[in-house]
C-alpha positions, 0 to 999 in steps of 0.5 A: 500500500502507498504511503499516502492512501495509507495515511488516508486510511489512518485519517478515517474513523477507526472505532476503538471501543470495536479494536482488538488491542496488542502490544509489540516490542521493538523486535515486533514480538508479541509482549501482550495479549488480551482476551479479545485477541484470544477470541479473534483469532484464537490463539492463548497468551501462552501461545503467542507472548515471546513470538514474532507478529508476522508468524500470526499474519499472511506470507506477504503481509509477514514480509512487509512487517519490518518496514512497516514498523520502521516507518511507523516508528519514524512517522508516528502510528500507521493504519492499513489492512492486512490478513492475520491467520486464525489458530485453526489457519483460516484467514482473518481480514483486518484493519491494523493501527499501529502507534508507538508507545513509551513503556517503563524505563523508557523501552519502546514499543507498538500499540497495534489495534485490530478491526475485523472487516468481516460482516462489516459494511466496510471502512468508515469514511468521512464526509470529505472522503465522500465529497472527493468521490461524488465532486470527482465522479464523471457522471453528473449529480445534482442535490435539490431541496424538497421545493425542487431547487438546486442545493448542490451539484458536481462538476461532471453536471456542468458538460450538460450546460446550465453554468457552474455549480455556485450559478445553479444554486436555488434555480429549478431544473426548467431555469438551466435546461429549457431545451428538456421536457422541465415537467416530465423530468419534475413530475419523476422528482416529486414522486420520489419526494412523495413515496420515497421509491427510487427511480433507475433509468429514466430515459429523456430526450431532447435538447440540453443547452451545450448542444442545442443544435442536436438532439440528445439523450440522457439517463436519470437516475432519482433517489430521495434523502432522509435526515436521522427522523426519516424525515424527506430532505430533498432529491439527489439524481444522477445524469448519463449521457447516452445519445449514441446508445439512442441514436444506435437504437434509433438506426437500428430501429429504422433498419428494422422497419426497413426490413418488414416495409420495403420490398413487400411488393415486385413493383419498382414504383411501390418499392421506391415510394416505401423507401421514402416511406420509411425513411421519414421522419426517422430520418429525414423530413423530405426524401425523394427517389429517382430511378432510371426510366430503363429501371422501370422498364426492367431493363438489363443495365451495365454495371458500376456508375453511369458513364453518361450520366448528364444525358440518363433519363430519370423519373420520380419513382416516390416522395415523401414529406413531413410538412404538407407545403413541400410536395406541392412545390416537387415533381409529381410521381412518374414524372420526368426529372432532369437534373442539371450538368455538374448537379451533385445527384449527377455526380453521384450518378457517375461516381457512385459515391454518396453526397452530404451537405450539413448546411445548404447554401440558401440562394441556390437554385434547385439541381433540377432543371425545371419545376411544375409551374415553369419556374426554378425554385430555391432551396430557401423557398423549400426550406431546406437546410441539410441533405444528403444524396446517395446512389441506389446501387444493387449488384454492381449496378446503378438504379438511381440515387435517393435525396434526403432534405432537413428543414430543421436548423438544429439537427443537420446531416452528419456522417452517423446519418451518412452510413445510416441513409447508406445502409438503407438504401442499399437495402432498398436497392436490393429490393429495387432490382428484384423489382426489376428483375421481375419486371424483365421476366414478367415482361418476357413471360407476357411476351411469350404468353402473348405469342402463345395464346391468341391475342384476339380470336378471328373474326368469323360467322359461325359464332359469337366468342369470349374467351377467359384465361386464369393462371396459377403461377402469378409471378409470371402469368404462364400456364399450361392450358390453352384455347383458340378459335381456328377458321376452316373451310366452308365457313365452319370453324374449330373450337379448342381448349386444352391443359398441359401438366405443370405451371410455368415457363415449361408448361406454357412451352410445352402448351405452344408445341401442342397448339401449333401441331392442333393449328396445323392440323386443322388447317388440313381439315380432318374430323375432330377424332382424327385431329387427336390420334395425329397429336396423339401420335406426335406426342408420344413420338416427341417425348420418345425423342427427348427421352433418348436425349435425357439424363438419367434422373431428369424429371420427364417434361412436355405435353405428355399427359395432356388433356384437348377438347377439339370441337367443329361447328357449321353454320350451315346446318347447325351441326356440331362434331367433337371428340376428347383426349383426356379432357372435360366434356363442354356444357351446352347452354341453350337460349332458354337457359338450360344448362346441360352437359355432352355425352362425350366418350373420354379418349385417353390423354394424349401421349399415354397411349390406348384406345381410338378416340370417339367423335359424337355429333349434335345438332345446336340450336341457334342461339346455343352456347357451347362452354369449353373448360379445362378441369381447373374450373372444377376443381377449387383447391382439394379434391371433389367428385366431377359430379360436385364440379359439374353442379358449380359450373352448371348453377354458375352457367345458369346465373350468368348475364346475357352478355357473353364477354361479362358471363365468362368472366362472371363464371370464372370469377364465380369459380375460381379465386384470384390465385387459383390451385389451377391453370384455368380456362374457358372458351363459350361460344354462342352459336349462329346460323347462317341465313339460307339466302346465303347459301347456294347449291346445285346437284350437276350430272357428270357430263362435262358439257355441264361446265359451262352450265355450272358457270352460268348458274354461279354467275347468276347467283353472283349478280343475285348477291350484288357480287358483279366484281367476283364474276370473272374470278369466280367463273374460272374457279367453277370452271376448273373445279367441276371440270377437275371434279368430272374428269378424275371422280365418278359419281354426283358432283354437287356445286355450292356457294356460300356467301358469308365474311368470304365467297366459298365455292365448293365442288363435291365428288364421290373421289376419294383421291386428294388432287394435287398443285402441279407447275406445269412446263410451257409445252404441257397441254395440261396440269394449269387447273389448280395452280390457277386456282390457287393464284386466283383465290385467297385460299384453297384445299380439300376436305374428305367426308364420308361419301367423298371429298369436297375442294374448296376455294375462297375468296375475299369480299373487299375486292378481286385478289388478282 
């Protein structure tokens, strides 16, 4: 122990009457020994007179005993802790006072008292002891009286402003820190006064008078002091500052927010504007984010800072304000921005580095090159004091940049703030680019989901069509069913609706495969049950080609296991034929509501293998709608009976309006959620009847004299029509079909003319050889027929039926095609 803190020691009250006294001779032995010894630590007089003291103390204690009591002897008593050993070796903690004494014929020797310190509060310290430790503490202590008025304060208080202690002396708390909430931190001292319970950790923010720039926070901490009655004397609190802890929370808590706000949506424009969102007023009181417009687009951007920055194209993505004055006077949401050359957001641009300005020049203009209502406007008109600009960068490329403005004069932008704003909108940025991101694939996804579906169906006589499509998989709009609407020959047209396994990007692929074959297979023109067992048959042959070229292991993908409903109607008759591969039967509704579904044999799925598939055929009356469906309309999320499937769709047919776009889309909405378990798609199409004024036909015997009879009577019907101008082209194609029709067939041949959207001749023979396009030399006498006809109409083919084949031409009605 150093001499002066053992003087110290020496200087503390010490309680004699408690001590336990002992005599030392001038060789430190024991020459007396008291009962009260005996007790302490255990030993005897007789066990102890004549020994050394150190033998009754601890190893290091005994070793420093001889100096100690050389300067005892020269400085006059000493008084320190040591550790004595009991009789039984335990240690005993002590206080020792050791004072030279004057024995009989002038021998010296050493009074040594003992303090036991065990079971003690510790050493007795007086009132200057105490008033060194509180006047030198770090942390700010204030006494004030029962009327709440300083009577004593210490040093460490005065860094909180206010003035030097002898300057607080009778003032209350609001007369030194009028920046703090005065009530609030009184009201906390008064309770205290009142109930005598102690207050620990009290929490007050605001603005104390040695910063009064910024916001700061502070601890309390309230105790009440009693005199010897119990009897309350006033309040002493103790102050701690912890305005970096506040401010850690502070950020943290921003982030936190961040977290569960931002990013919430795969929308650029939402996300931007909860950036703005979050970020005021916790961190600022104005905040406005630019994105490049190639951004919003969701486009692929180069990566690190924009090389030409000056000429990017920027729009106001979000804004937020904590004043209602400020927006009014900001470009609105969407709106082009255009930031001056040289501009600090133009720099940050470039640079990717973020900008801080704690205090704005007032009489600046406005980076922006124009504001809403043709004038530049200045910062002092905003009010803006402080700002801090910051890129909006994710994954090495730059989105943009995120300003933040403070009108408050007291609390401008510091670093702290800096990497605060930093941190946030790197995180924000993150979610940006996902925006992006999806925003590219979601475009991609609609592109390819456009060129698979058809935008519009055609425009045709034979029915009236609105068309619903539904798909499970949100994010992208892909799925794998599919409908269309196919004109064919002699104004008849086929109806389809089909599902391929799966959801997606590789359903909808697959789904586009099977649509082109079903296209091109129809433009061949065979019954609906031959259309299947072709598809059927390209199916399996497909997968068979791609499984050869798989890896072992690799999930089996394509069209294999599709479902197609394919249906053909005429508007002629009214006659319907259809046949299914793994599909729902349609439902027919009649004009007087009736809903009722086709008996329709169920062929297998397609690629799977097993029997023919069966067509059946119905007569529709006019006026009938026909509502194909894939089995995502059926079905609602768990697994029901076809039979609870087709009660849905049938009450929902019966409710449906007049109108068809409206009914289909009610059915859907009726059906299916707005995320549905399934794909989901339904064609209706109401039937129409084409007039028979519109029709022509004539039975011709097989004697080719009757070819210029043929041409005749076709032109007669023509000027019927009011059709002179398709006369010429007409009379050709006649000619050339009835001629090719008796030379290479035997049996009846049968004329007929529709007039409908285009002008149809049809020739009818009992042939059932398919007739074929020749390029006849200069010298062949022959062969010119069809070749004619295809350059004379707008299209041509053949079709067979039961007793024969029908050839076929069209022709536009908007003028000749030659």
């Amino acid at each position: 122990m150093g001499a002066d803190k053992e003087r110290d020691v020496a200087r503390r009250g010490f309680d004699v009457a408690d001590a336990v006294p002992l005599l030392l001779d001038a060789h430190g032995m024991v020459s007396g020994w008291t009962a009260r010894a005996e007790r302490l630590l255990g030993y005897q007089a007789a066990e102890v007179v004549g020994r050394k003291f150190a033998d009754l103390l601890a190893p290091e204690d005994a070793e420093r005993l001889p100096d100690l009591v050389e300067r005892c002897r020269s400085d006059g008593d000493w008084a320190g802790p040591m550790t004595a050993r009991h009789r039984q070796g335990r240690p005993v903690p002590v206080v020792v006072r050791a004072t030279p004494t004057v024995a009989s014929r002038g021998r010296s020797s050493l009074l040594v008292l003992l303090s036991e310190l065990a079971g003690s509060a510790g050493w007795d310290m007086s009132r200057g002891t105490l008033e060194q430790m509180v006047a030198g503490s770090p942390i700010g202590i204030a006494v004030v009286d029962t009327d709440l008025r300083y009577v004593w304060s210490n040093a460490a208080l005065e860094q909180f402003g206010g003035g030097p202690a002898a300057r607080r002396l009778g003032l209350r708390f609001a007369d030194v820190q009028p920046g703090l909430d005065a009530e609030a931190v009184e009201a906390q001292m008064r309770h205290v006064l009142t109930t005598g319970e102690q207050v620990v950790g009290y929490e007050h923010v605001g603005s104390v008078r040695s910063a009064p720039l910024r916001e700061t926070a502070h601890v309390l901490s309230f105790t009440r002091l009693d005199d010897n009655r119990g009897r309350p004397m006033g309040v002493y609190y103790t102050v701690v500052d912890v305005t970096e802890r506040h401010r850690a929370r502070q950020r943290l808590a921003l982030l936190d927010r961040a977290g569960e706000r931002i990013g919430r949506t795969l929308d650029v424009m939402v996300t931007a504007q909860e950036l703005a969102d979050v970020a005021v007023p916790g961190l600022a009181d104005f905040v406005v984010v630019d994105l490049l417009e190639t951004v919003l687009r969701g486009a692929e951007l180069p990566p690190g800072p924009l090389t030409d920055s000056e000429r990017v194209q920027l729009r106001r993505a979000g804004h937020r304000s904590l004043y209602e004055d400020l927006p009014r006077t900001v470009v609105e949401t969407g709106a082009a921005v255009a930031y001056l050359a040289g501009s600090p957001p133009v720099r940050c641009l470039s640079t990717g580095r973020a900008w801080r300005q704690e205090q704005l020049d007032p009489l600046a203009l406005e980076w922006a090159a124009g504001t809403p209502g043709g004038r530049e406007s200045t910062f002092l008109e905003l009010g803006l004091q402080s700002v801090m600009i910051v890129p909006v960068r994710a994954r090495g490329v730059t989105l943009g940049v995120t300003t933040f403005f403070r009108r408050r004069h007291q609390n401008p932008f510091d670093a702290d703030d800096l990497n605060l704003a930093e941190d946030l909108v790197s995180r924000a940025a993150v979610c940006v680019d996902n925006a992006r991101r999806y925003t590219r694939e979601r475009d991609a996804a609609l592109v390819l989901q456009r060129s698979l579906l058809p935008r519009r169906l055609p425009e045709q006589d034979a029915v009236e069509v609105s068309a619903c499509y539904r798909p499970a998989d949100e994010l992208t709009g892909l799925g794998g069913d599919w409908y269309d609407l196919i004109p064919l020959s002699g104004a008849r047209v086929a109806l389809v609706v089909g599902e391929v396994p799966g959801h997606g990007i590789d359903a909808a692929a697959a789904m586009g495969r099977l649509r082109t074959a079903v296209r091109t297979l129809a433009a061949i023109d065979l019954p609906p049950e031959e259309v299947l067992a072709h598809l059927d048959d390209l199916t399996a042959r497909s997968a068979r080609e791609e499984g050869d070229g798989r890896e072992s292991g690799d999930t089996p993908e394509g069209p294999v296991g599709a479902g197609c409903l394919y249906v053909v109607y005429d508007p002629v008759d009214g006659r319907c034929a259809m046949a299914a591969a793994g599909h729902p039967a349609p439902a027919v509704v009649t004009p007087d509501g009736t809903v009722t579904f086709v008996d329709l044999p169920q062929g297998p799925a397609l690629g799977v293998g097993g029997p023919p598939f069966e067509a059946v055929e119905l007569s529709l009356t006019e006026g009938s709608t026909l509502a194909l469906h894939t089995d995502g309309l059926l079905a609602h999320g768990e697994a029901r009976p076809v039979a609870t499937g087709r009660d849905r769709l049938r009450r929902a047919l019966e409710g449906a309006t007049t109108a068809l776009e409206q009914g289909c889309r009610a059915v859907v909405d009726a059906l299916v959620p707005a995320r549905p378990y399934d794909d989901v798609a339904l064609l209706m199409a109401r039937t129409r009847r084409l007039d028979p004024g519109q029709v022509a036909a004539w039975d011709l015997p097989a004697d080719p004299a009757m070819v210029a009879e043929a041409r005749k009577t076709a032109t007669r019907q023509l000027d019927h029509w009011g059709l002179d101008e398709l006369v010429f082209t007409t009379e050709l194609v006649v000619s050339e079909l009835v001629t090719n029709a008796i030379r290479h067939a035997s049996g009846p041949v049968r004329l007929r003319l529709i007039r409908g959207r285009a002008l149809v001749c049809e020739v009818f023979d009992g042939g059932a050889t398919a007739p074929h396009l020749r390029h006849p030399r200069a010298m062949d006498e022959g062969g010119r027929g069809l070749l004619l006809v295809s350059q004379l109409a707008q299209r041509w083919g053949t079709r067979f039926v039961p007793q024969g084949k029908i050839i076929w031409a069209e022709q536009s009605l908007t003028g000749p095609s030659v």
